[in-house]
Residue, then its C-alpha position, 0 to 999 in steps of 0.5 A: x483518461x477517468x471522468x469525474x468523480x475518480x479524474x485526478x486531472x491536475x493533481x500530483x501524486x508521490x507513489x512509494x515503491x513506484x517500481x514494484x509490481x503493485x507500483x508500476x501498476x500505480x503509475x500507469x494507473x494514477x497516469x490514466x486519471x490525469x495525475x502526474x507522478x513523482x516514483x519514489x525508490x530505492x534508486x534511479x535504476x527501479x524507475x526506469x521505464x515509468x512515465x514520471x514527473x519526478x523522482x526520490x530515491x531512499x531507501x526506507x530502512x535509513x529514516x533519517x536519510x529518507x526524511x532528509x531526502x522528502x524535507x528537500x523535495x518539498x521545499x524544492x516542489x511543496x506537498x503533493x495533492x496525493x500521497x500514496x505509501x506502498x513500498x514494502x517487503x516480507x518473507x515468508x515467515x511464522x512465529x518460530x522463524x521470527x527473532x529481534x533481527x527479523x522484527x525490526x527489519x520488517x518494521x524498519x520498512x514497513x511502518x518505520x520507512x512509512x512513516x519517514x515518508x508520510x510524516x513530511x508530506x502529512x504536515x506539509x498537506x496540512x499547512x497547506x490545507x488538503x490532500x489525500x493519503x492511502x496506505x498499501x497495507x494488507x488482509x495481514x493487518x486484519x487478520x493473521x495469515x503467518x509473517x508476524x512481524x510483516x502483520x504488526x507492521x500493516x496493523x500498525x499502518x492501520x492505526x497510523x492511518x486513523x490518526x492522520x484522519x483524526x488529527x488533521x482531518x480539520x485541515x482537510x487532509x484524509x487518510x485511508x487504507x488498502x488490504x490487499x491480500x495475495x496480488x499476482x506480481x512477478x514476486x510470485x514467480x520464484x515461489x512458482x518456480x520452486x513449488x508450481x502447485x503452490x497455488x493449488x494449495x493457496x486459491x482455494x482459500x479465496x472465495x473468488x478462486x483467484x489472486x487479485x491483480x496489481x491493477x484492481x488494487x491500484x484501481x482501490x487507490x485511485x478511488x481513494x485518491x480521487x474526490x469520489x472518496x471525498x467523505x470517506x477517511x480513516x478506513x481500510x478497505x481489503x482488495x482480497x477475492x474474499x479472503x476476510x469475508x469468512x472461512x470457508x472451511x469452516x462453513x465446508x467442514x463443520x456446518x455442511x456435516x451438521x446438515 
């Protein structure tokens, strides 16, 4: 178990998306820190293996459903000390591949679906007088890395989180963002199935020469969780080996040939 200031002993945590890759390492992680867990996911079957308190099952594309179903575990439970919004999904995408039907299922999810959540658990933190919120957003939200929809949904995220920090931070509820940027889940094994120098072409791009793993974003969060983030709100902070740091292209290409 971690040691104060990241210990998060006694405290309950609400994770999004809990049986995904970035989720289940979440779970093990928050379990490390003290926390007890309530996985929140599409259904029972997405859970199944995880070291849970609880469970919700929504799927975030149905909001009125998802809010339904977090109005009943708060009244039944009340709010968690921890909210952590990481459920999401993309495609591979540029802007000549996206149409209405696109944009708005990315949204639905992404910022839609989070906000379905958050909104519940943001009020009944505050009624209650504290706790901590973070959003898996992504360097998409920085900068553009294609998937246009996906990006604006991050982005979005952002601006949500800044104001839930704004807005009721007087009631002692903070809010902060992590950027992962590419993370070495099971999601990219078909992509490596189909193309295995995919990544040949993708890690050059990071100043680490790596992707991240599920762990060191889950590691991100707990710091964000945990009293250790006590006068932090309102941020994002990228996971992403380097990726936002600068372009190393550039510096390779354009300022090594004027030396």
């Amino acid at each position: 178990m971690s040691t104060a200031p990241f210990s998060l002993a006694g405290k309950t945590a609400l994770i999004t998306g809990a049986g995904g890759g970035i989720g289940r390492a979440l779970v093990a992680a928050f379990r490390e820190a003290g926390a007890a867990v309530i996985g929140a996911d599409r259904e029972a079957e997405m859970l199944d293996g995880l070291d849970l308190a609880g469970q919700v099952h929504c799927d975030l594309a149905d909001t009125a459903a998802t809010q339904a179903a977090l109005n009943a575990h708060l009244s039944a439970h009340g709010a968690p000390d921890i909210l952590v919004s990481n459920a999401g999904f993309t495609r591979a995408e540029t802007m000549s591949q996206v149409d209405m039907a696109v944009w708005e299922a990315e949204l639905a999810i992404n910022l839609n679906g989070a906000y379905a959540v958050a909104g519940p658990v943001v009020e009944a933190m505050a009624a209650r007088g504290g706790g901590s919120v973070v959003f898996i957003s992504s360097v998409n939200g920085l900068a553009h890395y294609g998937n246009p929809a996906y990006s604006a949904a991050k982005a979005g995220l952002i601006a949500y989180a800044r104001a839930i920090a704004l807005e009721r931070g007087r009631k002692g509820v903070r809010a902060n963002v992590v950027c992962p940027g590419s993370v070495r889940t099971p999601a990219w094994d078909h992509r490596l199935e189909k193309n295995p120098a995919l990544l040949d072409k993708v890690l050059p791009h990071y100043p680490l020469g790596r992707l991240v793993s599920p762990a060191e974003v889950a590691n991100a969060v707990i710091f964000f969780a945990s009293d250790a983030s006590s006068g932090i709100t309102g941020t994002a902070l990228a996971v992403d080996a380097g990726l936002t740091a600068g372009n190393m292209r550039f510096v390779s290409e354009v300022l090594t040939q004027e030396n």
